[in-house]
N, C-alpha and C positions, 0 to 999 in steps of 0.2 A: 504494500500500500504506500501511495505516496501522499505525502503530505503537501496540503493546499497552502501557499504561500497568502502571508498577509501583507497588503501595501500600507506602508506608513509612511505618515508625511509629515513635513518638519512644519511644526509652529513657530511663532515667534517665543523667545524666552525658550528655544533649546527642549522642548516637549515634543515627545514622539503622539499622532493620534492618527487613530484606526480610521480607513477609512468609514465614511457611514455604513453600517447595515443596509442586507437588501432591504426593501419595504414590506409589510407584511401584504396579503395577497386579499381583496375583500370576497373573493369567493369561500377564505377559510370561515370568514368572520358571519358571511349568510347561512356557511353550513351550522356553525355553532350558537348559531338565532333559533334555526331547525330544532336542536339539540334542547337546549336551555327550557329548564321545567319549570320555573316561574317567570312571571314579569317583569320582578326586578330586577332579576337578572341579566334578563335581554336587555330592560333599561341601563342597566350599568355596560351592558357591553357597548350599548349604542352611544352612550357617552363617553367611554373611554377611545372610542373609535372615530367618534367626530372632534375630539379631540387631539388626536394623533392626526388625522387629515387637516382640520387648520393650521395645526404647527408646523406639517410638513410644508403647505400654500407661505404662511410665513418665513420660512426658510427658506423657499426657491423666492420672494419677491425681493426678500434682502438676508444673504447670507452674513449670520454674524454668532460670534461665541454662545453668545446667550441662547439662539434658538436654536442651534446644535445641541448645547444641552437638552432645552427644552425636548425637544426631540427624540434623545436617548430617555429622560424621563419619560413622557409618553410611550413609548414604543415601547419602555422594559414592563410600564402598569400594564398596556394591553399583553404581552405574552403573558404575564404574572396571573392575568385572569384568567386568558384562555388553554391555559395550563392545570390551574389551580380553581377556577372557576366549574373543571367537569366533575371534582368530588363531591361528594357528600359530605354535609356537614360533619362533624365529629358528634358521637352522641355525649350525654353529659349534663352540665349542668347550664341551662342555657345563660347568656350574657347577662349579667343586672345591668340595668341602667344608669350612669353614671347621674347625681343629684346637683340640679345647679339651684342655689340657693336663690331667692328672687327679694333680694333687700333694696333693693335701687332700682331704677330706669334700664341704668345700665347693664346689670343680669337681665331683665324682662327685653332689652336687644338683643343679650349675645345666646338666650333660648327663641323669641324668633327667629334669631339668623340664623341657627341650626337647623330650627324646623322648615323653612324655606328652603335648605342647600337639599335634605334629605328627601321631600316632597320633589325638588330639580332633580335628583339620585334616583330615586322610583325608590326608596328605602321606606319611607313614612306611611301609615295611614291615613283617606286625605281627612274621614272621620275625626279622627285622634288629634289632627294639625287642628281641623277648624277649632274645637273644645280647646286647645292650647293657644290659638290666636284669640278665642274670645275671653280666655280666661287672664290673659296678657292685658288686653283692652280695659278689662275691669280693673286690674292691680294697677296701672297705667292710670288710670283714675282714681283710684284710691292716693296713687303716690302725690297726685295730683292737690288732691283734699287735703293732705298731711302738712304740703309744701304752702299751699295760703295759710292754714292754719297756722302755722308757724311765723307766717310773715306777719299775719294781723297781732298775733298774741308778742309779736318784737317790737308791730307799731303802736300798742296799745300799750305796753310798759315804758315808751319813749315819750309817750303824748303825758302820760303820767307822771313823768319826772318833769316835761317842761311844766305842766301845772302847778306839782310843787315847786317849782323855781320860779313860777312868778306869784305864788303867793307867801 
C-alpha cells in the first residue's frame, strides 16, 4: 500500500497548513435526512449543514484566516454529527436541566435567549417555550413593579427630609 501524500503550504509566520479538506458531499447528508428518527435531528442536521454551506460561500467570496477556521469548525461539527448523530442515545439516567436563577432582567434575557436558540435548534418544545416566554413576560413585570416601587419609596424619603429642612 502506498501512502497518499499530503500538500502543505507555507503561511506566513513559518506555519505548515493542510490543504483544505475535500467538501463533504450533500447526497450523504439527504441520505442521513432518510435515516434520522426524529425531527430534531434532521433539524440539527439541516442547521449544521446550512451552516457549513455559508461559510464555505464566505470563504470563496473573501478568502481569509478567520473563515478557514470557521470552516474547519463547521465541517469537523457536521462529521461529528453525522458520525455520532446514527447512535442511540446511551440509556441511563436522563440529562437534569441545568437551573438559571431568575433574580434580574438580566437572567429573565439570558433564559429567553436560550429558549429562542433551542426553538432555532429544533431542540425545545414550542409548548414549553411559549409557558416560559409568558412566564418571562410576567417576572418582567413584576421586576418592573419592584423597580418604581423602589424609586417612589427613594422619592418619598427625599421629599421628606427637604420638609424637615425647611421646617
Amino acid at each position: 500500500m502506498e501512502k497518499q501524500a499530503t500538500n502543505l503550504t507555507k503561511i506566513p509566520g513559518n506555519q505548515e497548513n493542510q490543504d483544505p479538506p475535500r467538501p463533504i458531499d450533500r447526497a450523504a447528508i439527504d441520505e442521513l435526512l432518510l435515516i434520522l428518527p426524529d425531527e430534531v435531528s434532521r433539524n440539527r442536521l439541516r442547521l449544521l449543514w446550512n451552516t457549513y454551506v455559508s461559510v464555505q460561500a464566505a470563504l470563496v467570496k473573501e478568502a481569509t484566516a478567520q473563515r478557514l477556521r470557521d470552516l474547519e469548525k463547521a465541517e469537523a461539527a457536521l462529521l461529528k454529527f453525522m458520525t455520532e448523530g446514527r447512535r442511540k442515545p446511551e440509556a441511563g439516567k436522563p440529562k437534569r436541566p441545568y437551573t438559571i436563577n431568575l433574580t434580574s432582567p438580566r437572567d429573565v434575557r439570558r433564559l429567553l435567549s436560550s429558549t429562542i436558540n433551542q426553538l432555532r435548534h429544533g431542540t425545545a418544545d414550542v409548548q414549553r417555550a411559549r409557558a416560559i416566554v409568558y412566564g418571562c413576560s410576567v417576572l418582567l413585570g413584576c421586576f418592573d413593579s419592584q423597580l418604581m416601587d423602589e424609586r417612589v419609596s427613594k422619592m418619598e424619603s427625599i421629599l421628606e427630609e427637604r420638609n424637615k429642612q425647611e421646617v
